[in-house]
C-alpha positions, 0 to 999 in steps of 0.5 A, spaced: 427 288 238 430 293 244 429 300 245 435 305 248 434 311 251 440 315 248 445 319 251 443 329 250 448 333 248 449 340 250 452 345 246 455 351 249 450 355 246 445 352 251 441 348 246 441 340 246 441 336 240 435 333 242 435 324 244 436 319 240 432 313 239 437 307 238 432 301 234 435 294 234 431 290 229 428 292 222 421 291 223 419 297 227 413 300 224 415 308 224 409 311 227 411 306 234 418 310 234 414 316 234 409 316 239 416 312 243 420 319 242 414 323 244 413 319 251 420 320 252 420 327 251 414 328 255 417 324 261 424 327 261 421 333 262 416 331 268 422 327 271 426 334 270 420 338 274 419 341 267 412 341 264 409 344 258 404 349 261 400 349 254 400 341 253 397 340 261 393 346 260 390 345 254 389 337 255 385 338 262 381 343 259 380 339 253 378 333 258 374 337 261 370 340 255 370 333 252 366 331 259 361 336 259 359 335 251 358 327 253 353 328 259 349 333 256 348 328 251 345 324 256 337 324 258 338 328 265 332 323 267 335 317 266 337 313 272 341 308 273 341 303 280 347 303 285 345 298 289 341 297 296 335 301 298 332 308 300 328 308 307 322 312 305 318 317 310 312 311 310 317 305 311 317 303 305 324 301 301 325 304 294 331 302 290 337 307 289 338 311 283 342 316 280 342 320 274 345 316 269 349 322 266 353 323 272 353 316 276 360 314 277 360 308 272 358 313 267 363 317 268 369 312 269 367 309 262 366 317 259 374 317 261 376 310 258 374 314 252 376 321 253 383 322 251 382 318 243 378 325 242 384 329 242 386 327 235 380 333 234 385 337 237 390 343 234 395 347 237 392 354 237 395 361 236 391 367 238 391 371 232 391 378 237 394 375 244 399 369 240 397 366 246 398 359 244 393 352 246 390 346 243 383 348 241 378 343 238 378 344 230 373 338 228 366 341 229 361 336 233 355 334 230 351 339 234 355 345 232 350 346 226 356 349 221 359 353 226 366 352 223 372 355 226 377 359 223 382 353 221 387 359 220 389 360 227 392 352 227 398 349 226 397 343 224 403 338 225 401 332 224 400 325 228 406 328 233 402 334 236 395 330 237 400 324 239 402 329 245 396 331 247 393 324 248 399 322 252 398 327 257 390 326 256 392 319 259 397 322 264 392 327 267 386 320 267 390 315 271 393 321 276 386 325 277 381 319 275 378 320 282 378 327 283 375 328 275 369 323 277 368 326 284 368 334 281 363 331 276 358 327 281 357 333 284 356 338 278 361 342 282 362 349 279 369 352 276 371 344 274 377 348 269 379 352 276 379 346 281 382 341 276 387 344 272 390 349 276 392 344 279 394 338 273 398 345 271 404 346 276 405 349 283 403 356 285 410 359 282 408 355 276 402 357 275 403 364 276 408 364 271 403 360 266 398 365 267 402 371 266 405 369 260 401 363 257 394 362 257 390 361 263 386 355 265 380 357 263 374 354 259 376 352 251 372 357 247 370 358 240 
């Protein structure tokens, strides 16, 4: 089985025919063919130096709220030990502890796990602004029936939730230290201190938040 990356057309209006995916072989499932077509979309944009402000934000932002529903799931007064010993002020040795919610092995296996909820995911349109994002539809367990308004999102099927874990996954391998260091320290504005940066450059950013939707905190 061979995968060719095909060649884009651009037409004199400016538009492109999109690429072609060349498949040798009859036995490719065809949702192996989709998410190969959405990581080579995503890619071709990220190697062009383009990228899909609403797509980065809102998957930052996503891991972000992902990430601070699970720690606060957690019993804040369950410790994990990290190795070694604490001298106490009477010279007594006292193993080290962190809280369990926000030590580094937590935190790493919280991100293994992170991006296979962008599938609770849609795409979003501000029925006021039409400012678009992808929210979470699923309501979790705790949200007691608080249901939202299913008719602000576009659902369009695996393809759009498929984009947004690519990117999900994309943000966890380039940034996994930093997300780890933000939340070790229960750092403020993680949205601000994150995202702002997954997004773009400055110049980038100041465009987004003009005409898109600001990395800010996902509401309701």
């Amino acid at each position: 089985m061979l995968l060719q990356r095909g060649h884009q057309e651009v037409h004199p209006e400016g538009q492109t025919n999109g690429l072609h995916l060349q498949v040798k072989g009859t036995n490719m499932a065809p949702w192996i063919i989709q998410i190969a077509l959405v990581a080579m979309s995503i890619l071709t944009e990220t190697t062009e130096g383009k990228k899909d402000k609403v797509l980065y934000c809102s998957a930052c932002r996503a891991i972000v709220d992902e990430l601070n529903y699970s720690i606060s799931q957690i019993d804040p007064k369950k410790t994990i030990h990290v190795g070694g010993f604490r001298l106490n002020p009477d010279g007594s040795l006292t193993e080290k502890k962190v809280p369990l919610a926000r030590s580094e092995a937590n935190l790493s296996e919280l991100l293994d796990g992170v991006c296979g909820s962008m599938s609770d995911y849609a795409l979003h349109v501000d029925p006021d602004t039409k400012k678009k994002q992808y929210k979470r539809f699923a309501p979790r367990s705790s949200d007691a029936g608080d249901f939202p308004d299913f008719n602000n999102f576009k659902f369009d099927g695996p393809e759009g939730s498929n984009a947004l874990k690519f990117v999900c996954e994309s943000i966890v391998e380039e940034f996994e230290d930093d997300i780890i260091s933000l939340f070790a320290k229960e750092t403020n504005h993680v949205v601000d201190k994150l995202c702002n940066e997954v997004s773009g450059t400055v110049s980038d950013m100041l465009w987004f938040l003009s005409d898109q939707a600001s990395c800010l905190p996902l509401t309701a």
